[in-house]
C-alpha positions as CSV (number, residue, x, y, z in Angstrom):
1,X,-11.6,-6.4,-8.5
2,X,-10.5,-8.8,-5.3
3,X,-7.0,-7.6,-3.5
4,X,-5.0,-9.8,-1.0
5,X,-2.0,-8.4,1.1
6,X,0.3,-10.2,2.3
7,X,4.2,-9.4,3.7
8,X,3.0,-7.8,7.4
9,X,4.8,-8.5,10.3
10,X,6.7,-7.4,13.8
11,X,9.9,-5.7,13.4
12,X,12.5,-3.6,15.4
13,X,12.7,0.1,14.2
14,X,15.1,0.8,11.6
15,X,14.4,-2.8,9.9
16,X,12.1,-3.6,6.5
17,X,9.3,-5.2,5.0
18,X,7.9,-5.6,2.2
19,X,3.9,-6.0,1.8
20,X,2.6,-7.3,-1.5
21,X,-0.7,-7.3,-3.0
22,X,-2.5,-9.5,-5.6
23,X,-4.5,-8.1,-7.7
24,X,-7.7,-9.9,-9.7
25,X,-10.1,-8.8,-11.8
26,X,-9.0,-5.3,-13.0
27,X,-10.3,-5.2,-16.4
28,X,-9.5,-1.7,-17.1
29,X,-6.0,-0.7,-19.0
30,X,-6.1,2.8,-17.2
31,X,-6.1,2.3,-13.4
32,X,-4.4,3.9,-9.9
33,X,-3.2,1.5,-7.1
34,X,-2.5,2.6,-3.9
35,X,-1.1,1.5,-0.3
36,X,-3.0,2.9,2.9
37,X,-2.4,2.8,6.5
38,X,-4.5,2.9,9.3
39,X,-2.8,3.2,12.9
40,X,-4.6,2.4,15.8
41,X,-7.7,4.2,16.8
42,X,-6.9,6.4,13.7
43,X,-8.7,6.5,10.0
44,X,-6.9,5.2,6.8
45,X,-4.7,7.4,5.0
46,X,-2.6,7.5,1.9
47,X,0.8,6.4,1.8
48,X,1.4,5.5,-1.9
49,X,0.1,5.3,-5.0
50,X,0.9,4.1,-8.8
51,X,-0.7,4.8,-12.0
52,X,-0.7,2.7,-15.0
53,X,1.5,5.6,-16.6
54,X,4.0,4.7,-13.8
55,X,3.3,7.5,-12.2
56,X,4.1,7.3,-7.9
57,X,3.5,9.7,-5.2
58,X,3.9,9.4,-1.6
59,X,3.4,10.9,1.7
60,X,5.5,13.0,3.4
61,X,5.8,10.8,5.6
62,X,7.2,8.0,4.3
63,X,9.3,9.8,1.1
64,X,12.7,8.3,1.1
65,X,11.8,4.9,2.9
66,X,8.6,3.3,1.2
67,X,8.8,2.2,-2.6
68,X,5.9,1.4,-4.5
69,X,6.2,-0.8,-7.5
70,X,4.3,-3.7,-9.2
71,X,5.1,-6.8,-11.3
72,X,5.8,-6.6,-15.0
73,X,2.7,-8.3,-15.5
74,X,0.4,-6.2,-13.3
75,X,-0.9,-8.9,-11.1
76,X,1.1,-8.0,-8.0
77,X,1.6,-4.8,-6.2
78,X,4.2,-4.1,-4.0
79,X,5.1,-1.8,-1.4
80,X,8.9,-2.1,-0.3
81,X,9.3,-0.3,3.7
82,X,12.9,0.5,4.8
83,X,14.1,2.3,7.8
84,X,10.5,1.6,9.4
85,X,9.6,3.8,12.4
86,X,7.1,3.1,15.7
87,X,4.9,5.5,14.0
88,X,4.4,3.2,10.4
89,X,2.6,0.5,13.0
90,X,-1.0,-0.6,11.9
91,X,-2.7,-1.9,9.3
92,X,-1.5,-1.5,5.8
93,X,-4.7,-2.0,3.1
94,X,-4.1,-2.4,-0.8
95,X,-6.5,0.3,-2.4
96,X,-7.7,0.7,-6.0
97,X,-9.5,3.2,-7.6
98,X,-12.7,2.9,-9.1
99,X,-12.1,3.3,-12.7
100,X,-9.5,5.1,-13.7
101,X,-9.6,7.4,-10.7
102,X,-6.8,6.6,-7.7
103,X,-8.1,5.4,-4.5
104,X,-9.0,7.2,-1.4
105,X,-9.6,6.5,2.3
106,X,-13.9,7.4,1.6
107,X,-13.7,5.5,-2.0
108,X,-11.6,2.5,-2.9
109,X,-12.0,-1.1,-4.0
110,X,-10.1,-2.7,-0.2
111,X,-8.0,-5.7,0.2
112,X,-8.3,-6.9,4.0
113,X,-5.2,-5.4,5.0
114,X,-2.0,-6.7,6.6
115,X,-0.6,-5.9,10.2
116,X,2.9,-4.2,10.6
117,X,4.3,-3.7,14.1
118,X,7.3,-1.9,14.5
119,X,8.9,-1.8,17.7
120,X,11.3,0.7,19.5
């Protein structure tokens, strides 16, 4: 499985972005996707995730304003971020899980991550 974000950038609080994610390689019809972020001089944690049931879940955190979703053919995942905050700055990594289990911050397949800066 290779990942590659893309869609990181700076912007003022209150804007949006969205990051997206290719995705190669996944053989498996039963898989879990998932969105991370790491702010600085902090550890990676989860911010969203999608089955291939379409089943989502999300942080606390970001419920309201972040929208995960992928393409109708599976290849790209997306994760839409509205009314962004000073506190959603850092790196953002596309996760998946190994097999059909969902990613997490000590186990995941990692994309290199993106950069979002949001500024106050």
């Amino acid at each position: 499985v290779q990942l590659s974000e893309s869609g990181g950038g700076s912007v003022q609080a209150g804007g949006s972005l969205r990051l997206s994610c290719i995705v190669s390689g996944y053989a498996d019809s039963n898989y879990c996707l998932g969105w991370f972020h790491q702010a600085p001089g902090k550890g990676r944690e989860g911010v969203a995730r999608l089955a291939s049931d379409g089943d989502t879940s999300y942080a606390d955190s970001v419920k309201g304003r972040f929208t995960i979703s992928q393409d109708n053919a599976g290849n790209t995942l997306y994760l839409e971020m509205n009314s962004l905050k000073p506190e959603d700055t850092g790196m953002y990594y596309c996760a998946a899980g190994i097999g059909s289990f969902c990613p997490r911050s000590d186990l995941a397949i990692w994309g290199r991550g993106t950069q979002v800066i949001v500024s106050s």
